[in-house]
C-alpha positions as CSV (number, residue, x, y, z in Angstrom):
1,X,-99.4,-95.4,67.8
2,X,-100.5,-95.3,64.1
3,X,-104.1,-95.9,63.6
4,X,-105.7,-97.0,60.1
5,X,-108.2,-93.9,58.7
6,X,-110.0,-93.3,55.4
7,X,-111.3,-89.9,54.4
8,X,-113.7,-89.2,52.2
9,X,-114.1,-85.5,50.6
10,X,-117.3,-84.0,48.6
11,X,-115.8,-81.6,46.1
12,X,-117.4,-79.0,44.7
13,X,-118.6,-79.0,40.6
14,X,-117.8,-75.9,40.1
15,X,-114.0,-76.7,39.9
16,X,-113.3,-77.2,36.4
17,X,-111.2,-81.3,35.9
18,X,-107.7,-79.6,36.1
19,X,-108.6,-77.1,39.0
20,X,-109.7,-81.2,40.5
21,X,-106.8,-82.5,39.9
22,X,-105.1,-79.5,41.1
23,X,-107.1,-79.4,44.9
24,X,-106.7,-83.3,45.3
25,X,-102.9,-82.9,45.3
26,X,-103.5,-80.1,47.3
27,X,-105.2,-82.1,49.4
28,X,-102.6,-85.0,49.3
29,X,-100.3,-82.5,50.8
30,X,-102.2,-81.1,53.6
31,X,-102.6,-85.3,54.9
32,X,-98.6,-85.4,54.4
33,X,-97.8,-82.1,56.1
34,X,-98.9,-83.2,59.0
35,X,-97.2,-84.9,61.6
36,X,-96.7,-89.1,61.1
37,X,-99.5,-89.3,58.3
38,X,-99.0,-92.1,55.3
39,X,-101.1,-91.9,52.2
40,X,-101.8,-95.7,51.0
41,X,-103.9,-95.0,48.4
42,X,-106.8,-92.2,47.0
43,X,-109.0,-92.5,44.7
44,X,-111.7,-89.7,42.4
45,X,-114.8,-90.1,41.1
46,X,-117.3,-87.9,39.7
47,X,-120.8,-88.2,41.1
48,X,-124.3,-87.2,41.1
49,X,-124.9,-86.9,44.9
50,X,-128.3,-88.3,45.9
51,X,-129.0,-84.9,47.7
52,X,-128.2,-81.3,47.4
53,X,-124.9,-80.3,50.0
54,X,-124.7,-76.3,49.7
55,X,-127.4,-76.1,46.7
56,X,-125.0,-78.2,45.0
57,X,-126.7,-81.9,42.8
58,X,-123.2,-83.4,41.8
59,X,-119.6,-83.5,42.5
60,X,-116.5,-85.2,42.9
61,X,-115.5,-87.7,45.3
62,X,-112.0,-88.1,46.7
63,X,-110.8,-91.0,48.9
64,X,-107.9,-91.2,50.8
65,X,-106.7,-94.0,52.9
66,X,-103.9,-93.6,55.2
67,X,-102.2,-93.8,58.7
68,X,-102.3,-91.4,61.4
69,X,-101.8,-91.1,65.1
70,X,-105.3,-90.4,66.5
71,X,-104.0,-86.4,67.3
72,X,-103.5,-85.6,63.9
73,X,-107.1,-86.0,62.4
74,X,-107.9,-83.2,64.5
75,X,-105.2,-81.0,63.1
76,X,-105.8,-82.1,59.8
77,X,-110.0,-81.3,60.2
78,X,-109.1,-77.6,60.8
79,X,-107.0,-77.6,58.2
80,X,-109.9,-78.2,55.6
81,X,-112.7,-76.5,57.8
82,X,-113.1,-73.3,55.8
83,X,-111.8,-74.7,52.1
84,X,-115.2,-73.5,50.2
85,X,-113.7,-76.5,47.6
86,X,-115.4,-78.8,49.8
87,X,-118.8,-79.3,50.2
88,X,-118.5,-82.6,52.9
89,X,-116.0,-84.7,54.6
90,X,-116.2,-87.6,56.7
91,X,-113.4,-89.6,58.7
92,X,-113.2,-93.2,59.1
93,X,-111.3,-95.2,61.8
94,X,-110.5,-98.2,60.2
95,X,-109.7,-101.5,62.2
């Protein structure tokens, strides 16, 4: 069964806007490699982040919404687990 998810990534500043760009589709395709997944939407933003995360003040902020079965958030969480690109992340099961 498909659940409803939204993922919320803290990128790191020190990526340059195309290198951004570049990791969010990265990023895109690590959601869609895995088993079942479907992207709805994303969304970026560039942010000052109202405390430091790994000595870092400001960032980007990438959004995806999309569906999963429940299995594959796991999968997908050690997917990104060492990327040094980002700096947080933070699933959301969405009703």
């Amino acid at each position: 069964m498909l659940r409803n998810y939204e993922v919320i990534f803290a990128i790191s500043s020190k990526l340059n806007e195309n290198e951004t760009k570049d990791f969010a589709e990265k990023l895109k395709k690590i959601l869609e490699a895995t088993k079942d997944v479907t992207i709805t939407s994303s969304t970026m933003e560039a942010r000052q982040f109202p405390y430091l995360i790994k000595k870092e003040s400001k960032g980007t902020f990438m959004t995806y919404t999309f569906q999963a079965p429940p299995e594959a958030i796991q999968s997908i969480k050690e997917e990104i687990k060492h990327r040094e690109e980002i700096l947080k992340s933070t699933f959301i099961k969405k009703e």
